[in-house]
N, C-alpha and C positions, 0 to 999 in steps of 0.2 A: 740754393738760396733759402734764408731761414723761411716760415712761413709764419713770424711771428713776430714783434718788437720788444726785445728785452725791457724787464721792468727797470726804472729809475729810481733809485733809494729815495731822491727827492720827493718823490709822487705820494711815496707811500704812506698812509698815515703812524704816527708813533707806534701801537700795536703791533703793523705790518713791516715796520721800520729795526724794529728789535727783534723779531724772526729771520729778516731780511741777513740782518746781523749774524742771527745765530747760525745759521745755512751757511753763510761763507766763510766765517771762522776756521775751517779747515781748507779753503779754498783763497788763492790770491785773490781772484774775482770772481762772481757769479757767471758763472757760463754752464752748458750743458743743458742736463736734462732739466737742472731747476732754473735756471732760466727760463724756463716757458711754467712752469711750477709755483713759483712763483706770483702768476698772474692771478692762482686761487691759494692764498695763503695756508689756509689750512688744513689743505691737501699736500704742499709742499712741508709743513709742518710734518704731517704724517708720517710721508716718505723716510725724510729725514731723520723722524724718529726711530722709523725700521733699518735705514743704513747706517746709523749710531747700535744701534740693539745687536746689529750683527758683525759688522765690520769695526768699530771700536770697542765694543763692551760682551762680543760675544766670545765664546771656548773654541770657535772652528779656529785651527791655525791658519795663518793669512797665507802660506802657500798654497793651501786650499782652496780656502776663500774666493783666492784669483784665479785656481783656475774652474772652479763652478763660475765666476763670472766672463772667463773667455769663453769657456763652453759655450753658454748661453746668450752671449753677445756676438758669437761668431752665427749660431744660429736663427739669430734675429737679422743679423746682419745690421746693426747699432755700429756704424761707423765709429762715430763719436767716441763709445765706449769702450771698444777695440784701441781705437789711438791713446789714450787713458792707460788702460789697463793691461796693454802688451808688455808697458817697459815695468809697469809694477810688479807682473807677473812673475816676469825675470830677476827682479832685484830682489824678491822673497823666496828664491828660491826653484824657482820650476826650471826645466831645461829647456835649452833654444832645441832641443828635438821636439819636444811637447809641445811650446809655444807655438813653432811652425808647420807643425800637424795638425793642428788644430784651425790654423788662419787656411792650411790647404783644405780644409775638409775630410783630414786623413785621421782615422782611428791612430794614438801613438804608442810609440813602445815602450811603455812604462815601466821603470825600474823600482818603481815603489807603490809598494801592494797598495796603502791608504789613495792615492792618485788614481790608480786603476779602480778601484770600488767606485769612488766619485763619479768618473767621468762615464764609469759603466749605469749609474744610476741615476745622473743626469741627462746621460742622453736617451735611456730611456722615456724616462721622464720627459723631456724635450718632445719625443717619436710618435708617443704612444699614450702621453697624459697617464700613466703608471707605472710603478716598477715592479716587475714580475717578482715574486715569493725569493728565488733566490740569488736575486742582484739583491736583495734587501735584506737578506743574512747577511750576504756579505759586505754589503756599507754596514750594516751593525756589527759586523764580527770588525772589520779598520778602522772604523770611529767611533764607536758607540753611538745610542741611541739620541742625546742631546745633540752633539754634532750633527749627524745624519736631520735632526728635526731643524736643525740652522740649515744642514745645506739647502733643502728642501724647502727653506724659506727662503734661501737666496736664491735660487732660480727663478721663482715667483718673482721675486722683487725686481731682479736684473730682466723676466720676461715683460715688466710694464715698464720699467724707465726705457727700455730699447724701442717697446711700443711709442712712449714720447718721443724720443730720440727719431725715430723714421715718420711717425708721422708729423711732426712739427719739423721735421729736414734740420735736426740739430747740425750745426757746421761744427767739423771737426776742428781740434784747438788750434794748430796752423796749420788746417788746408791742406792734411792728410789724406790719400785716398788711401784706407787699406785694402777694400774689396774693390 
């Protein structure tokens, strides 16, 4: 059960009524992690900002993208986010060997080097709060240095909305248990 009460567009004042807006424009309704994000407007503004900078407007390709965000949603254990982002993962591309490796907790068997750099430098990252000298050639020799400084900000960003996600007990979109 959530530990929070979704905000009501009604409540909010015009200001917080036009963000309100803007945050779910890409969403049929407000649910998830801005759901409780919401509550502080312009922290939820922020967020937002950063998953627009990355995920709409950013150079990492969105096969990627998803799977720095399962990595790190599997490792926060972010229900919520998992149920989201498994089928996306899939529909841009990743394979259901990788996907399901990844929800077991199993290193996968990557058939493409850029994937394997990622998820070798993400989980370090994740482990260790660093990436050793040369996981970090190698994300810069598969992605280059911009990419690599996206994914690297997308693990950050999926480590705090997962933070929301578990501790506000975000309910997954229909009562999914994945873990």
């Amino acid at each position: 059960m959530a530990r929070y009460e979704p905000v009501k567009a009604e409540q909010l004042t015009p200001e917080h009524k036009a963000l309100y807006e803007t945050v779910r424009a890409n969403r049929p309704k407000l649910v998830g992690p801005f759901s409780v994000l919401m509550h502080n407007p312009a922290l939820a503004d922020a967020v937002n900002q950063v998953v627009d900078a990355i995920r709409k407007d950013g150079k990492l390709e969105k096969r990627l993208y998803e799977l720095i965000v399962l990595i790190t949603v599997r490792h926060a254990g972010a229900a919520y986010a998992w149920a989201v982002h498994d089928p996306l993962g899939r529909k841009v591309g990743l394979s259901d060997d990788v996907v399901d490796a990844i929800h077991a907790k199993r290193k996968p068997a990557f058939a493409k080097a850029d994937e394997k750099a990622i998820y070798e430098a993400v989980t370090e990252l994740l482990n260790g709060n660093k990436i050793s000298d040369a996981t970090y050639q190698n994300l810069i020799k598969a992605v280059g240095f911009d990419n690599a400084l996206e994914a690297v900000t997308c693990v950050g960003l999926y480590c705090m909305i997962g933070a929301v996600i578990n501790a506000f007990e975000v309910p997954t979109p229909n009562g999914e248990k994945p873990f």
